[in-house]
mmCIF file of the N, C-alpha and C atoms, coordinates in Angstrom:
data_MODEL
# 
_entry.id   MODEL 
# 
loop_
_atom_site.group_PDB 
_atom_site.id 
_atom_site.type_symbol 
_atom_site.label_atom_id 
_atom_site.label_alt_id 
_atom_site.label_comp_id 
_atom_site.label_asym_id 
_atom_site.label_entity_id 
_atom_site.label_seq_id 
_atom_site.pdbx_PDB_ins_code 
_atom_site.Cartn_x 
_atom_site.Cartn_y 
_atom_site.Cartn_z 
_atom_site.occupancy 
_atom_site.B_iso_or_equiv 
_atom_site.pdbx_formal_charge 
_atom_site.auth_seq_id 
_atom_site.auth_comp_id 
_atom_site.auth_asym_id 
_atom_site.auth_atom_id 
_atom_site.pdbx_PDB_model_num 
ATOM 1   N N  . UNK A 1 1  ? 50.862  237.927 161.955 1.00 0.00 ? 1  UNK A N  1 
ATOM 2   C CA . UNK A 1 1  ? 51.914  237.131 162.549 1.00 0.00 ? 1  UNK A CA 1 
ATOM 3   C C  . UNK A 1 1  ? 53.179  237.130 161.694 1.00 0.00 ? 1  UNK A C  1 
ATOM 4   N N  . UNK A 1 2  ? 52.688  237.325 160.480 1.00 0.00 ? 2  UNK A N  1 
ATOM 5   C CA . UNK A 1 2  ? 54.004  236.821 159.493 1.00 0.00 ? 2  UNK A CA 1 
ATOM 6   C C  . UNK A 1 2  ? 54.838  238.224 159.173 1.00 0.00 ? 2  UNK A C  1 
ATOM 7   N N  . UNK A 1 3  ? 54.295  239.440 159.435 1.00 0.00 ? 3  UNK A N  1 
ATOM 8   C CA . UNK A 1 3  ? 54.941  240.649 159.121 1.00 0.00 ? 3  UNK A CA 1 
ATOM 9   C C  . UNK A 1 3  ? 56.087  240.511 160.624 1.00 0.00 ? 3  UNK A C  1 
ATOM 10  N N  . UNK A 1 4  ? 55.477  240.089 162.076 1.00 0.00 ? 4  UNK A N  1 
ATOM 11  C CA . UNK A 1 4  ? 56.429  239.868 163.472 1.00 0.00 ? 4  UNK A CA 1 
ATOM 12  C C  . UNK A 1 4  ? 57.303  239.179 162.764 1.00 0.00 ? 4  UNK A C  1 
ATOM 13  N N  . UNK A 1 5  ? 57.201  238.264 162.472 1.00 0.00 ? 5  UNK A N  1 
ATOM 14  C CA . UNK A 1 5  ? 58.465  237.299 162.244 1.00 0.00 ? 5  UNK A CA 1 
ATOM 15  C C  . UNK A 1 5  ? 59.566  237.815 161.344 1.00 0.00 ? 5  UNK A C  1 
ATOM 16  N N  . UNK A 1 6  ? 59.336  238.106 160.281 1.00 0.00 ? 6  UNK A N  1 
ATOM 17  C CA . UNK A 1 6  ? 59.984  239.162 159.514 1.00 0.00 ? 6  UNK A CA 1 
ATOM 18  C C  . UNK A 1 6  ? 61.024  240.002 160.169 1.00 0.00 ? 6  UNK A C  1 
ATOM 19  N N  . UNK A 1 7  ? 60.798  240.535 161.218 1.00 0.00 ? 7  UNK A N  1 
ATOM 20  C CA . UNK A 1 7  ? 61.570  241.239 162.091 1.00 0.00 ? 7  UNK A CA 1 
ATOM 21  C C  . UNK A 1 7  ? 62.190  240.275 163.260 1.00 0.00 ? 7  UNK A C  1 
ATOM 22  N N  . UNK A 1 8  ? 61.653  239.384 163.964 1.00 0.00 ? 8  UNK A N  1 
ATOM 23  C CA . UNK A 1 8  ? 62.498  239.226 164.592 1.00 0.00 ? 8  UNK A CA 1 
ATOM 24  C C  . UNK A 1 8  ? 63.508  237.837 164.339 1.00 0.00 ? 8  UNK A C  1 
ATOM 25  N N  . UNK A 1 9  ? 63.137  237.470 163.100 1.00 0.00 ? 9  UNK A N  1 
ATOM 26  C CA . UNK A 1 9  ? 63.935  236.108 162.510 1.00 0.00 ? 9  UNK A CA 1 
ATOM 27  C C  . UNK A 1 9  ? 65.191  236.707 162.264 1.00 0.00 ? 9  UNK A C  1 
ATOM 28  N N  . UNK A 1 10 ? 65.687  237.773 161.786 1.00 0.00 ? 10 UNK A N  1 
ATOM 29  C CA . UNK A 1 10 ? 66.990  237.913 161.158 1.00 0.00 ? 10 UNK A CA 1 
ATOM 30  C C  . UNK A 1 10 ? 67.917  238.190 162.860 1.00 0.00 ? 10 UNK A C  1 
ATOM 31  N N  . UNK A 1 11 ? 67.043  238.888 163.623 1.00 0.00 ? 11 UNK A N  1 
ATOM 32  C CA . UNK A 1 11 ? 67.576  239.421 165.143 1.00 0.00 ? 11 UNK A CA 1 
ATOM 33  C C  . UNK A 1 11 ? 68.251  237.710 165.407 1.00 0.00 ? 11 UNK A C  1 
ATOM 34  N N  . UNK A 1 12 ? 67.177  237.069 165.544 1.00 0.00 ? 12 UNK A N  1 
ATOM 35  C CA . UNK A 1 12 ? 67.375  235.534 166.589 1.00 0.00 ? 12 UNK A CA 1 
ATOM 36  C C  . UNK A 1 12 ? 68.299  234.640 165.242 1.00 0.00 ? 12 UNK A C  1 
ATOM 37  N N  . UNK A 1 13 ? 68.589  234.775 164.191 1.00 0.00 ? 13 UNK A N  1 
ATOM 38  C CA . UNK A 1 13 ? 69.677  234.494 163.342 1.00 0.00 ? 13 UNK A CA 1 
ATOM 39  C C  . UNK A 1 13 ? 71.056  235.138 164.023 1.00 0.00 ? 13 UNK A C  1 
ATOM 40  N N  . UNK A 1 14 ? 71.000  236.286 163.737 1.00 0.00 ? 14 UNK A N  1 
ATOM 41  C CA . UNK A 1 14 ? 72.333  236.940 164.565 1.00 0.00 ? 14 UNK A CA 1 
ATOM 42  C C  . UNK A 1 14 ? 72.798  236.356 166.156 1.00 0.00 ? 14 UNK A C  1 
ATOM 43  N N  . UNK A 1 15 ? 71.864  236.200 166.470 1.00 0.00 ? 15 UNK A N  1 
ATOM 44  C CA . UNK A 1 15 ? 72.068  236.150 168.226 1.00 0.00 ? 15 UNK A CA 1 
ATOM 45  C C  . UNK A 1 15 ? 72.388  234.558 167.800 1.00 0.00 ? 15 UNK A C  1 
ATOM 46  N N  . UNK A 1 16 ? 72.054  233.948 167.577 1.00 0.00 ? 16 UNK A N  1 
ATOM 47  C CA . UNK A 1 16 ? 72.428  232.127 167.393 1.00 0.00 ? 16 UNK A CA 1 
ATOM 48  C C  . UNK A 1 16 ? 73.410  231.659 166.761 1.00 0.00 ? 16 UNK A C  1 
ATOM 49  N N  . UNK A 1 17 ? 73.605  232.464 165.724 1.00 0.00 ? 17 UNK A N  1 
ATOM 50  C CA . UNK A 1 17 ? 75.234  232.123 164.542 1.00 0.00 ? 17 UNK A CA 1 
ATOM 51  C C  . UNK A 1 17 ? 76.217  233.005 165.787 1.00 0.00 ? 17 UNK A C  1 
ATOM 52  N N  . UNK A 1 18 ? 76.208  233.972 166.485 1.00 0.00 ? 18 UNK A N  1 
ATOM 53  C CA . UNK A 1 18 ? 77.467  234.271 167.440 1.00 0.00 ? 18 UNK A CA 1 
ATOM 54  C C  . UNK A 1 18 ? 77.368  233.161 168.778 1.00 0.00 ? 18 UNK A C  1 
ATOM 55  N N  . UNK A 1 19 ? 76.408  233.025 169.196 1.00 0.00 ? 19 UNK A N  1 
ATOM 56  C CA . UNK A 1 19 ? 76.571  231.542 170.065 1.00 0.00 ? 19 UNK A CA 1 
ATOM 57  C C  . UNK A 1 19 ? 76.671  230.873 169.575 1.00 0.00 ? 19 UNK A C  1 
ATOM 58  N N  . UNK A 1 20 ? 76.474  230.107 168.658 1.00 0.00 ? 20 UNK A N  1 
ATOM 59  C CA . UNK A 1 20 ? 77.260  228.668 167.506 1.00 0.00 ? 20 UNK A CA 1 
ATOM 60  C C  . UNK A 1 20 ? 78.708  229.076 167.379 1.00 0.00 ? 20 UNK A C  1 
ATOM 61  N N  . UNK A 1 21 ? 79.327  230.451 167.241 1.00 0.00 ? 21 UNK A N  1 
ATOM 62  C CA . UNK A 1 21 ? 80.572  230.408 166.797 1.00 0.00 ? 21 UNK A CA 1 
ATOM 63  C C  . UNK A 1 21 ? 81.735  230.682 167.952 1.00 0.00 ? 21 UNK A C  1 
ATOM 64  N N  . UNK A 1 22 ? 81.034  231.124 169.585 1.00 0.00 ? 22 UNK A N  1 
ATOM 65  C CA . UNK A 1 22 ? 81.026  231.068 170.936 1.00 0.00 ? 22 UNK A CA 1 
ATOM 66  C C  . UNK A 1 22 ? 81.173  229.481 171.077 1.00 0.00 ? 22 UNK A C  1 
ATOM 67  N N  . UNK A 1 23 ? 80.159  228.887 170.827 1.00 0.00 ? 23 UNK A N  1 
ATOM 68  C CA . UNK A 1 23 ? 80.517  227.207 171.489 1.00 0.00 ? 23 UNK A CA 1 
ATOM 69  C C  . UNK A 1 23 ? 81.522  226.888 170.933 1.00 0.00 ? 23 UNK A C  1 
ATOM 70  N N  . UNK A 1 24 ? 81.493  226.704 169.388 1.00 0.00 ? 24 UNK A N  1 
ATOM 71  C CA . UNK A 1 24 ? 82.608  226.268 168.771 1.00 0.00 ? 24 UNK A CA 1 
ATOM 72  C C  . UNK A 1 24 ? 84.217  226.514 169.060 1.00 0.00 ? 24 UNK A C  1 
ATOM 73  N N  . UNK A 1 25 ? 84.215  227.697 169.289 1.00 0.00 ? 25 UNK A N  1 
ATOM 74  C CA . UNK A 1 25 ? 85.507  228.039 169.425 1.00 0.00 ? 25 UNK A CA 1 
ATOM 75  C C  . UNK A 1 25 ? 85.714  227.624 171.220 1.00 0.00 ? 25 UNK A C  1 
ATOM 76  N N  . UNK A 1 26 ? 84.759  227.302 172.366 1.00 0.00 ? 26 UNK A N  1 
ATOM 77  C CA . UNK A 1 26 ? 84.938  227.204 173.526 1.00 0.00 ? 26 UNK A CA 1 
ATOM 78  C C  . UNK A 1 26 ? 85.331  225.483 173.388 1.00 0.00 ? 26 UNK A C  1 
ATOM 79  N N  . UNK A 1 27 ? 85.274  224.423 172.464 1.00 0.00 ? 27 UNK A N  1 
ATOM 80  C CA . UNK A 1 27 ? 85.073  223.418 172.844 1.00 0.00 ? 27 UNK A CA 1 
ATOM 81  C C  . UNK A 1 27 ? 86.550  223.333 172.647 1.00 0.00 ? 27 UNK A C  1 
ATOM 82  N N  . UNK A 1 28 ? 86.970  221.981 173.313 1.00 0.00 ? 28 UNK A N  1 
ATOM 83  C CA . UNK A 1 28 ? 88.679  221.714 172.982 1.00 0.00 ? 28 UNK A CA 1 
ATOM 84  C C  . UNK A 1 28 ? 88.698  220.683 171.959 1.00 0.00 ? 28 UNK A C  1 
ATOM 85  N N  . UNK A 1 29 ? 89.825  220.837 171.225 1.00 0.00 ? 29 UNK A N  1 
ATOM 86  C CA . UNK A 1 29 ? 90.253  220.368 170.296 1.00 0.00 ? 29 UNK A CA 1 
ATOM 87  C C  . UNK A 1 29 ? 91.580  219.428 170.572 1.00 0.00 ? 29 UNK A C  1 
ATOM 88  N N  . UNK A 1 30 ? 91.533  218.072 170.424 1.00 0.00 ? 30 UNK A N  1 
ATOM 89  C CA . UNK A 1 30 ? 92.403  217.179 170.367 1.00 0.00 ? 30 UNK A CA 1 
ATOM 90  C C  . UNK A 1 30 ? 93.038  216.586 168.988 1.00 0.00 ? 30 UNK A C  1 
ATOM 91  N N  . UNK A 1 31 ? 92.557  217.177 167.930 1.00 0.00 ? 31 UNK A N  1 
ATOM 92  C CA . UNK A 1 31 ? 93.485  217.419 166.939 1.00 0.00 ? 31 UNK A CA 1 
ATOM 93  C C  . UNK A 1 31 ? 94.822  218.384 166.929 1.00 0.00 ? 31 UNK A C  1 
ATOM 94  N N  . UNK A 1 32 ? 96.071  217.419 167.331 1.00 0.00 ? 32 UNK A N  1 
ATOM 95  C CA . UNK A 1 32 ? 97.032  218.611 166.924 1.00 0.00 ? 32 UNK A CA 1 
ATOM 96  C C  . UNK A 1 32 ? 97.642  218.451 165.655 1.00 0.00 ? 32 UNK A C  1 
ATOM 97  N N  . UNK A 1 33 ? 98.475  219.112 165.425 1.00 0.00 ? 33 UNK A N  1 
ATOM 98  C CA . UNK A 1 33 ? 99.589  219.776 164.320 1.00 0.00 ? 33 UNK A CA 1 
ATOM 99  C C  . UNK A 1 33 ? 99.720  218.432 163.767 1.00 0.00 ? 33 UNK A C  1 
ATOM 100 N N  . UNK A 1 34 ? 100.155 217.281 164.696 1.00 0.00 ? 34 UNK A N  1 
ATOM 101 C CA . UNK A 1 34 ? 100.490 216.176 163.871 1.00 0.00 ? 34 UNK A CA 1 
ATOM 102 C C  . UNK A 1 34 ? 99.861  214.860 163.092 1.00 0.00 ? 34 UNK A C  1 
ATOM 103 N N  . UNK A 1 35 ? 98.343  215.280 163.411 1.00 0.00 ? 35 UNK A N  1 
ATOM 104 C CA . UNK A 1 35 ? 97.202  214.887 162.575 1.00 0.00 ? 35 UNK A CA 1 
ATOM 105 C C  . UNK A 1 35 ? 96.971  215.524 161.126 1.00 0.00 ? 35 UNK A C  1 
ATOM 106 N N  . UNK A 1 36 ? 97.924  217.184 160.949 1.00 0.00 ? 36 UNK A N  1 
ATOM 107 C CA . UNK A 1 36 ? 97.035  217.714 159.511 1.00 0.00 ? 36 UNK A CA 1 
ATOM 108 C C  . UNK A 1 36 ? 98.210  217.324 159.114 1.00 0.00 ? 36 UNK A C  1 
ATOM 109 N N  . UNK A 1 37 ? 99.488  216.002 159.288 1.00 0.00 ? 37 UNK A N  1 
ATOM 110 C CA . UNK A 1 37 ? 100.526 216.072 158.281 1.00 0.00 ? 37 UNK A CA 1 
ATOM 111 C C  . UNK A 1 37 ? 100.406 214.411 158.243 1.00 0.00 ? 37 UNK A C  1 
ATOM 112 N N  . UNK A 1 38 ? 99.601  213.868 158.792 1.00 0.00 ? 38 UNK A N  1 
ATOM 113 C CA . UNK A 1 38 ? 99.100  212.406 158.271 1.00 0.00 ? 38 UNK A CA 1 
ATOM 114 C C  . UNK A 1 38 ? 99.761  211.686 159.487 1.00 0.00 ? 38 UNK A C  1 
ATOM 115 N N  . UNK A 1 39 ? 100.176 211.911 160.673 1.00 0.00 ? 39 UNK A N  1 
ATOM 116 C CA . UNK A 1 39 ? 100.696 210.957 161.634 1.00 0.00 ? 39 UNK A CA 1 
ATOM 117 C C  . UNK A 1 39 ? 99.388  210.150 162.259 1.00 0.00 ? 39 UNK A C  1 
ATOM 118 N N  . UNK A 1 40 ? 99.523  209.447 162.552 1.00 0.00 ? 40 UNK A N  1 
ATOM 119 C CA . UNK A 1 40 ? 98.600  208.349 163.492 1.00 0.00 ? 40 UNK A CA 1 
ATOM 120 C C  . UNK A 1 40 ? 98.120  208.540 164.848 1.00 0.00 ? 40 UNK A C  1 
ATOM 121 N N  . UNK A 1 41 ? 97.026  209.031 164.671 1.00 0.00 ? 41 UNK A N  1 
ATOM 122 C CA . UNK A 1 41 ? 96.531  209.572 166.033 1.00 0.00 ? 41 UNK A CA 1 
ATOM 123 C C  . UNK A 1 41 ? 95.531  208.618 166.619 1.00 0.00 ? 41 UNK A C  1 
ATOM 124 N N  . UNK A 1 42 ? 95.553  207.170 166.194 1.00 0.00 ? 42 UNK A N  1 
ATOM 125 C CA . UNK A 1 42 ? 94.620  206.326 167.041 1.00 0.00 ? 42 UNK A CA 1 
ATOM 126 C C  . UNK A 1 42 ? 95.194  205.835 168.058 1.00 0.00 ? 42 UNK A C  1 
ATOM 127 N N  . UNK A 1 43 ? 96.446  205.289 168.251 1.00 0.00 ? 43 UNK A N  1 
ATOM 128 C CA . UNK A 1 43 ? 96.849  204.930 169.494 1.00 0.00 ? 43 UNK A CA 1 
ATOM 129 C C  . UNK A 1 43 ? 96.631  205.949 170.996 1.00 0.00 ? 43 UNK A C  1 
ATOM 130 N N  . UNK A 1 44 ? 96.260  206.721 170.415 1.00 0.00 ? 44 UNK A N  1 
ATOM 131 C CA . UNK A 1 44 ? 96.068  207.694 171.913 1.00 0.00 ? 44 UNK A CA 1 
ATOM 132 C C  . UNK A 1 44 ? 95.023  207.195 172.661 1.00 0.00 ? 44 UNK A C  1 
ATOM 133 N N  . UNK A 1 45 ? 94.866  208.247 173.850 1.00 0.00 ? 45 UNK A N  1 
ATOM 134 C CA . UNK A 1 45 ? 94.197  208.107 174.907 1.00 0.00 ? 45 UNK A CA 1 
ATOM 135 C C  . UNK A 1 45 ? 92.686  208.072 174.395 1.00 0.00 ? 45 UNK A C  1 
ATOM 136 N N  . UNK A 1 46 ? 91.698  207.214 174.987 1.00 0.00 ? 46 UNK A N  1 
ATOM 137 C CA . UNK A 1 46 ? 90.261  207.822 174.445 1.00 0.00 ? 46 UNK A CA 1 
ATOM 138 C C  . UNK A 1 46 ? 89.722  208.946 175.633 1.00 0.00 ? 46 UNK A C  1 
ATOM 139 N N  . UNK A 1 47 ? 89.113  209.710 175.321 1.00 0.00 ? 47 UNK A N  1 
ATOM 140 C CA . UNK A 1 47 ? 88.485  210.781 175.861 1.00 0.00 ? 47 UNK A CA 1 
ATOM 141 C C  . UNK A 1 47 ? 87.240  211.168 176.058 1.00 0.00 ? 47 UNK A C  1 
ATOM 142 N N  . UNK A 1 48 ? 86.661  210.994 176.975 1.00 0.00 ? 48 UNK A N  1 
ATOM 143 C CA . UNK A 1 48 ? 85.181  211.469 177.216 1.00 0.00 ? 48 UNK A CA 1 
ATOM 144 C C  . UNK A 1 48 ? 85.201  212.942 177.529 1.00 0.00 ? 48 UNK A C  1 
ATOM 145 N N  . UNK A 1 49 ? 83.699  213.324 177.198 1.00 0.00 ? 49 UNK A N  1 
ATOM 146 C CA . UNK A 1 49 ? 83.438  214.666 177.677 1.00 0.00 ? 49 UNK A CA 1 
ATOM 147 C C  . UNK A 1 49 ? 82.690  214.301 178.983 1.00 0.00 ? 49 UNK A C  1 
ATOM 148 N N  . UNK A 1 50 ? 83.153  215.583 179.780 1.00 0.00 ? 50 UNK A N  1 
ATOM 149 C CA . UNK A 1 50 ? 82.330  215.669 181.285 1.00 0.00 ? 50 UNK A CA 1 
ATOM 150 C C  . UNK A 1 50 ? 82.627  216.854 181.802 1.00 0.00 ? 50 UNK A C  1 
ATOM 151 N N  . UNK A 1 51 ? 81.375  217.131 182.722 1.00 0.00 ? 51 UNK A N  1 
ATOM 152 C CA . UNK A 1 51 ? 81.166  218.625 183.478 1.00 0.00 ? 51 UNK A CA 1 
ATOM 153 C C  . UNK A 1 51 ? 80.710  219.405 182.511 1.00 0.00 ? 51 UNK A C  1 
ATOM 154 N N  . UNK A 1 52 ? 81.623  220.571 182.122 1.00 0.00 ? 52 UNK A N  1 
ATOM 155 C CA . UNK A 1 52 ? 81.026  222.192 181.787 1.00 0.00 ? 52 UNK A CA 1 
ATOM 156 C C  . UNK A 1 52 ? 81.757  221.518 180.216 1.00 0.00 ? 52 UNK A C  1 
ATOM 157 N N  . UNK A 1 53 ? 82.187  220.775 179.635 1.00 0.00 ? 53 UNK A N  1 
ATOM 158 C CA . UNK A 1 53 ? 82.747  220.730 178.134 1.00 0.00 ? 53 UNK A CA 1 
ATOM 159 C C  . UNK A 1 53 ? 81.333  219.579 177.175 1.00 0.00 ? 53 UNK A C  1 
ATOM 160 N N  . UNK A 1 54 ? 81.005  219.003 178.680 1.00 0.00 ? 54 UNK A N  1 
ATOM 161 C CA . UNK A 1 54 ? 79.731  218.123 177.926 1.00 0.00 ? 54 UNK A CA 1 
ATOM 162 C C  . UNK A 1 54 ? 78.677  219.029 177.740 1.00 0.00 ? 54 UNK A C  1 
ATOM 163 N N  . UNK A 1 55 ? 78.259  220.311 178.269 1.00 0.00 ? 55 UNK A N  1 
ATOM 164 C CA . UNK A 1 55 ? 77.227  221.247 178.671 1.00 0.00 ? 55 UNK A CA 1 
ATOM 165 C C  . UNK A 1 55 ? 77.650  222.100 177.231 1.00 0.00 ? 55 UNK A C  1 
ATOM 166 N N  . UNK A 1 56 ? 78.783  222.672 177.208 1.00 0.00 ? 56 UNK A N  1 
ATOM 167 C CA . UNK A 1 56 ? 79.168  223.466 176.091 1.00 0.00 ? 56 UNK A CA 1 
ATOM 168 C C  . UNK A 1 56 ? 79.132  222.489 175.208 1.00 0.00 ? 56 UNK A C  1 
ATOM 169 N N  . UNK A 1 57 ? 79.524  221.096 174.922 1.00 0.00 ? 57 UNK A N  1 
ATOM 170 C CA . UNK A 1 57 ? 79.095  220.468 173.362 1.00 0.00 ? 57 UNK A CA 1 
ATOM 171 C C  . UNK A 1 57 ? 77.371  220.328 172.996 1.00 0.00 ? 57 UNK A C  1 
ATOM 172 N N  . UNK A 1 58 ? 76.727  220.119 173.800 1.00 0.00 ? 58 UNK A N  1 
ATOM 173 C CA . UNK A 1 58 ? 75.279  220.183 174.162 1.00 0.00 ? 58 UNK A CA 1 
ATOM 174 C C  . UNK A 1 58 ? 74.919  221.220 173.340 1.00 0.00 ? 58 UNK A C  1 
ATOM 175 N N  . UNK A 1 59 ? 75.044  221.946 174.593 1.00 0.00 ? 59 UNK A N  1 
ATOM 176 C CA . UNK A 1 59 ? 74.874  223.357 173.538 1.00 0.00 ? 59 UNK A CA 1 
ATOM 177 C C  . UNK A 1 59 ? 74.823  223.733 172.621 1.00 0.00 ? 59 UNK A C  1 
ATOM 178 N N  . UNK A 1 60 ? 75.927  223.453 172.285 1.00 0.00 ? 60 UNK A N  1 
ATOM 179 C CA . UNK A 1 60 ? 76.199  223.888 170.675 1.00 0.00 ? 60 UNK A CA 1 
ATOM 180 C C  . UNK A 1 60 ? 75.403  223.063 169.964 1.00 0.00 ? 60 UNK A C  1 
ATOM 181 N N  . UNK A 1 61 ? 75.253  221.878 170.089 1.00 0.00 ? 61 UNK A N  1 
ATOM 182 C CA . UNK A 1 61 ? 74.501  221.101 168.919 1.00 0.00 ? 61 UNK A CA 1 
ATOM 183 C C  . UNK A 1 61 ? 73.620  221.700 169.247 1.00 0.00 ? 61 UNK A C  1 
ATOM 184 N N  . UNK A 1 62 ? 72.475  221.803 170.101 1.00 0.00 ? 62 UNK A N  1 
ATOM 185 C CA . UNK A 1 62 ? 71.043  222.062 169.816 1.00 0.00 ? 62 UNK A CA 1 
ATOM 186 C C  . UNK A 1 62 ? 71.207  223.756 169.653 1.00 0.00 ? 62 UNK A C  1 
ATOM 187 N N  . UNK A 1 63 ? 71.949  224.733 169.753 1.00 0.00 ? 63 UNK A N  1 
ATOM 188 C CA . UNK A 1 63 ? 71.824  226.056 169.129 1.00 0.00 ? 63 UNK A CA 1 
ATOM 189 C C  . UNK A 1 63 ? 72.206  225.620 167.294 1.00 0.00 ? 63 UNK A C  1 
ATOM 190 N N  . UNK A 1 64 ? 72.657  224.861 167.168 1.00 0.00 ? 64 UNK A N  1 
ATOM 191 C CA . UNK A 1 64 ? 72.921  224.489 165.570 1.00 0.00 ? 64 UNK A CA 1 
ATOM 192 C C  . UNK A 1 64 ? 71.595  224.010 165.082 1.00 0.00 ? 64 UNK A C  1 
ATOM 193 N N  . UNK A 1 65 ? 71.142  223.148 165.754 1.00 0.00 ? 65 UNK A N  1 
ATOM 194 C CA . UNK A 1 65 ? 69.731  222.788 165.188 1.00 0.00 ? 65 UNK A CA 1 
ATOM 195 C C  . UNK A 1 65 ? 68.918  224.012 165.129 1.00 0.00 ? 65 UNK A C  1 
ATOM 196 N N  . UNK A 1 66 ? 68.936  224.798 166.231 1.00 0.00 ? 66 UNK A N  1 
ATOM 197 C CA . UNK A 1 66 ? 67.818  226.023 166.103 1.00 0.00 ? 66 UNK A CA 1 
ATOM 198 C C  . UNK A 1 66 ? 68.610  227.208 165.459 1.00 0.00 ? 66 UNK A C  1 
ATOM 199 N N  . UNK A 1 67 ? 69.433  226.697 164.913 1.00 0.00 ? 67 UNK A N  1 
ATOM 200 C CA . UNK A 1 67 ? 69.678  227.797 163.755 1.00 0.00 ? 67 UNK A CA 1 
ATOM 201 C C  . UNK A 1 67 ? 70.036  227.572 162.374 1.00 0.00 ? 67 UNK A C  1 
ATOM 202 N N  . UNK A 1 68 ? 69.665  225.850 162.468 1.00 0.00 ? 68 UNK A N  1 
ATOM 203 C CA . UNK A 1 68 ? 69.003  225.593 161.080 1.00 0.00 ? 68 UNK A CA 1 
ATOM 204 C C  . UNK A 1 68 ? 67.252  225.393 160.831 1.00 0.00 ? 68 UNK A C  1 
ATOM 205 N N  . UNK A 1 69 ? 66.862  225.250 161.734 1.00 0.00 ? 69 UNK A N  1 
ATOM 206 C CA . UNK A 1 69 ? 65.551  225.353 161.774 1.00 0.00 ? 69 UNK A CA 1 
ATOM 207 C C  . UNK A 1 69 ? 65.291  227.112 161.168 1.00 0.00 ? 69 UNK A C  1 
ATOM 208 N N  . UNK A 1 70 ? 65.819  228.196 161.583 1.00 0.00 ? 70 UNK A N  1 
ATOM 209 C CA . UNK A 1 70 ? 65.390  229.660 161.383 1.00 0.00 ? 70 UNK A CA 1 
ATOM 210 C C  . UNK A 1 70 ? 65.845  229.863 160.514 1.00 0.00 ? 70 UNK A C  1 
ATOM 211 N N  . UNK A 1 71 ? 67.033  229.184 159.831 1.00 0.00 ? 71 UNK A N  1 
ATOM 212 C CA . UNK A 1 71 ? 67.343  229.021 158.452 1.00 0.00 ? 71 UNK A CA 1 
ATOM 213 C C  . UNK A 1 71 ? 66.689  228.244 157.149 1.00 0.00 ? 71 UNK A C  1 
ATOM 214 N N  . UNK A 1 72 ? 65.452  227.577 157.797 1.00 0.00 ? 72 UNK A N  1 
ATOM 215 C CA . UNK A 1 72 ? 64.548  227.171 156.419 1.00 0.00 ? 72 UNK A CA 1 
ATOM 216 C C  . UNK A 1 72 ? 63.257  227.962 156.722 1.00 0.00 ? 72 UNK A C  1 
ATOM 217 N N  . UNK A 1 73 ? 63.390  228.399 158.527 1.00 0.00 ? 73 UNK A N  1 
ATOM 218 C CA . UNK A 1 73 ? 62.107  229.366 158.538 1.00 0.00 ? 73 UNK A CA 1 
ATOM 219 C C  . UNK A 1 73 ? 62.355  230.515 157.569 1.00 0.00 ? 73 UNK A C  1 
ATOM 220 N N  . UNK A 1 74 ? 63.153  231.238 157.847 1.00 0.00 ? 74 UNK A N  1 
ATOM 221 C CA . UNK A 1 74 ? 63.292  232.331 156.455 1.00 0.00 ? 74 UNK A CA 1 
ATOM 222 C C  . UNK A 1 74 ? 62.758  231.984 155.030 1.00 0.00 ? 74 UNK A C  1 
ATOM 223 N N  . UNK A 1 75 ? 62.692  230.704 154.499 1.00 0.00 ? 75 UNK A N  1 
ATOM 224 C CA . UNK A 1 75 ? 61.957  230.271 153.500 1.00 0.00 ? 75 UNK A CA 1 
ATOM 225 C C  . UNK A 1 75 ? 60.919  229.911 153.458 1.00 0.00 ? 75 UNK A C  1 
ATOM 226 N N  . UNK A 1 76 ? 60.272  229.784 154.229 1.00 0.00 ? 76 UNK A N  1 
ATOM 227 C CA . UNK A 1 76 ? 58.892  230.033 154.286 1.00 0.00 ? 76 UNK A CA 1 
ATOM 228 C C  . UNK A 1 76 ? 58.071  231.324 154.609 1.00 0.00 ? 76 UNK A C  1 
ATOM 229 N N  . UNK A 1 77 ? 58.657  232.261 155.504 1.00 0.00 ? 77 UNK A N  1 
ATOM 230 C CA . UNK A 1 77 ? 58.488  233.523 156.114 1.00 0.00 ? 77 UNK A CA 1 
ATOM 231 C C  . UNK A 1 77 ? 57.932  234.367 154.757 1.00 0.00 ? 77 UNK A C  1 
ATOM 232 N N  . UNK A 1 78 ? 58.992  234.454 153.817 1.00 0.00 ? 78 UNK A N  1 
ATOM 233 C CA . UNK A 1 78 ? 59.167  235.357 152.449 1.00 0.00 ? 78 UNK A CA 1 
ATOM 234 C C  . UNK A 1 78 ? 58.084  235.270 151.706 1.00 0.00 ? 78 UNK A C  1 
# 
């Protein structure tokens, strides 16, 4: 069993760090320009997620979990 894994842990590493870096970059960002120079961004609007941006944050968290999980599996695998 442990020689399979060997092989296909580094595959399902690759395939999960490019969908982690796929969600990430798909989600929107409500930090602008005038948050990294110290302006006050609490008076704004509050914002929920819904539809296809709650599905893509989803996502992403639990592909992050399962690609820290295959990231301590590799330490045990070895």
């Amino acid at each position: 069993m442990y020689p399979l894994m060997k092989q296909i842990l580094p595959i399902a590493q690759a395939i999960l760090a490019v969908l982690l870096i796929l969600g990430i970059l798909f989600q929107r960002s409500d930090a602008g320009l005038g948050s990294a120079f110290g302006q006050d961004t609490f008076g704004g609007v509050k914002y929920e997620k819904r539809g296809a941006e709650k599905i893509i944050f989803v996502g992403t968290v639990i592909v992050a979990i399962l690609f820290a999980i295959s990231a301590f599996a590799v330490l045990f695998v070895k």
